[in-house]
C-alpha positions in Angstrom: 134.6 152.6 177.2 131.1 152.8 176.1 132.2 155.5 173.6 135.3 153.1 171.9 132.6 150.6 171.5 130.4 152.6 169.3 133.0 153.7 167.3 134.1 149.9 166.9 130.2 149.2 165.5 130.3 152.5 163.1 133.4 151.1 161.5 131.8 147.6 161.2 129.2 148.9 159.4 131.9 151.1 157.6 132.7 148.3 156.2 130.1 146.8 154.6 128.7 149.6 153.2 131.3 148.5 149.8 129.9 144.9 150.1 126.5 146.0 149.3 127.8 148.2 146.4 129.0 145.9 144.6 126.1 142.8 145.2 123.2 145.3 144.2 125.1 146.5 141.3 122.3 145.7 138.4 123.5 144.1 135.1 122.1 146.0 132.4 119.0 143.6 130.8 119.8 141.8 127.7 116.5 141.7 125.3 116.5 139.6 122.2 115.7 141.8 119.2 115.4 139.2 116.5 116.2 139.5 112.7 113.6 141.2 110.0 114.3 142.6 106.4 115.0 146.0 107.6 117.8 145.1 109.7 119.3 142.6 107.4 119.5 145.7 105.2 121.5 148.1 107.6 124.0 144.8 108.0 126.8 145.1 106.0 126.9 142.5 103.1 130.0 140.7 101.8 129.3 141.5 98.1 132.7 142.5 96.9 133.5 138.4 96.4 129.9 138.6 93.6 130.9 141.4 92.1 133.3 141.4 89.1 133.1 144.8 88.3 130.9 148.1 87.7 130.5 150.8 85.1 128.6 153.8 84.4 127.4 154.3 80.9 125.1 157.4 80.5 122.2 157.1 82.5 123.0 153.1 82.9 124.7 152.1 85.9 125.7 148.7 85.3 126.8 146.2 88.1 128.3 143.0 86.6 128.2 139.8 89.1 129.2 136.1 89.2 125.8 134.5 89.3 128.0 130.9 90.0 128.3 132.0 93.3 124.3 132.7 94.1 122.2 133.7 96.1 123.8 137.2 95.6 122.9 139.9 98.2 123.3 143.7 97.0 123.0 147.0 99.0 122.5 149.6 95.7 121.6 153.1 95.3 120.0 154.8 92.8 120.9 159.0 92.8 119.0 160.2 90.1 115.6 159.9 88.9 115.9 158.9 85.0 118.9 156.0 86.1 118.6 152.6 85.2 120.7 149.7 87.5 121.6 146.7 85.0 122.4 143.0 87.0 124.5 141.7 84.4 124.5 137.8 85.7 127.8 136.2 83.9 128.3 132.5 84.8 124.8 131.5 85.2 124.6 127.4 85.6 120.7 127.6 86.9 117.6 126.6 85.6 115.7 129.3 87.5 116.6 133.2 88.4 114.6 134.7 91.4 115.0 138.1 92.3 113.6 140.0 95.3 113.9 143.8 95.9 113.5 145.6 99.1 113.3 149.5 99.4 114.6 151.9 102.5 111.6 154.0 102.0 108.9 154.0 99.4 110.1 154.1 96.1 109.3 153.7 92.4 111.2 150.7 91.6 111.3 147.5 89.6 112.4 145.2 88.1 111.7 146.7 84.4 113.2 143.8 82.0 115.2 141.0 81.7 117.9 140.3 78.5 118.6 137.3 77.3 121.1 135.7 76.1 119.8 136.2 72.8 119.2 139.9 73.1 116.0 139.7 73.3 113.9 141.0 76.1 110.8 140.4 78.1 108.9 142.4 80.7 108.1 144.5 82.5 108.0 142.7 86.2 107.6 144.2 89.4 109.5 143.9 93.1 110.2 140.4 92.5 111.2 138.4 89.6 110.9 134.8 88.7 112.0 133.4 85.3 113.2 130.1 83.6 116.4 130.2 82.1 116.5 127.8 79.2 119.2 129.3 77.6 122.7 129.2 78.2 124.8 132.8 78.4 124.5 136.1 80.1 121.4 137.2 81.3 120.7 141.0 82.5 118.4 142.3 84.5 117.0 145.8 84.5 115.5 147.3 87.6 114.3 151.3 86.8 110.9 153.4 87.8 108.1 152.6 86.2 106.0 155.0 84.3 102.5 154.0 84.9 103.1 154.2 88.5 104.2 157.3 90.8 106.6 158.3 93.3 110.4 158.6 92.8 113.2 155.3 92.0 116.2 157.6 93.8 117.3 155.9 97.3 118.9 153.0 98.5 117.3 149.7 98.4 118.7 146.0 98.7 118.4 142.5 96.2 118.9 139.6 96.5 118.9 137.7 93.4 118.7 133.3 94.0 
């Protein structure tokens, strides 16, 4: 008799060795990593709906944009070292064009010039841009290494132009 007891107790505890599985199971911890340049970055961007179309004209590659629909965010590359990257800005209906550039890794780049509507130009700038737009038509802006400076303008980088 004693012996059907015992075995009565094992299987009790038998039992509730799956209860306590599954209530000490630990949830795996949650931790808030907040939002910084770098990681806006590495997000994809919607900027197919800003850009109207892109061209490659010897060492210009030139990305043409509706600047109606601003603030325009851009994930570009440049591949070689002598490349310019031309912002044409069509539809511009602003009195004021900011422009911010942020790199992957150090690079030579800036934001050279800026044309007119006029043709004529002004510059040079340097990671960020701020100019008043008094006149009405397309205005391009230029972003290439500079030469009084060092290091290389080949690699990915992101602007935002407001």
């Amino acid at each position: 008799m004693n012996l059907l007891k015992s075995e009565k107790n094992s299987l009790k505890y038998l039992a509730l060795i799956p209860l306590f599985l599954v209530t000490c199971k630990k949830e795996p911890e949650v931790k808030d990593t907040g939002t910084d340049t770098v990681a806006t970055i590495e997000r994809p961007i919607d900027s197919l709906s800003t850009i109207l179309k892109t061209e490659k004209e010897s060492n210009q590659n030139i990305v043409t944009v509706d600047a109606s629909k601003m603030p325009i965010r851009l994930n570009l590359e440049i591949k070689n070292p002598d490349d310019q990257l031309i912002l044409k800005l069509e539809n511009l209906n602003q009195p004021k064009i900011k422009g911010y550039l942020k790199t992957e890794k150090p690079m030579n780049l800036r934001f050279n010039q800026i044309r007119l509507p006029d043709n004529s130009f002004d510059g040079p700038f340097g990671p960020t841009i701020e100019y008043d737009t008094k006149q009405k038509g397309e205005y391009w802006l230029i972003l290439a290494k500079s030469n009084m400076a060092d290091g290389t303008p080949v690699g990915k980088f992101f602007v935002k132009i407001e």
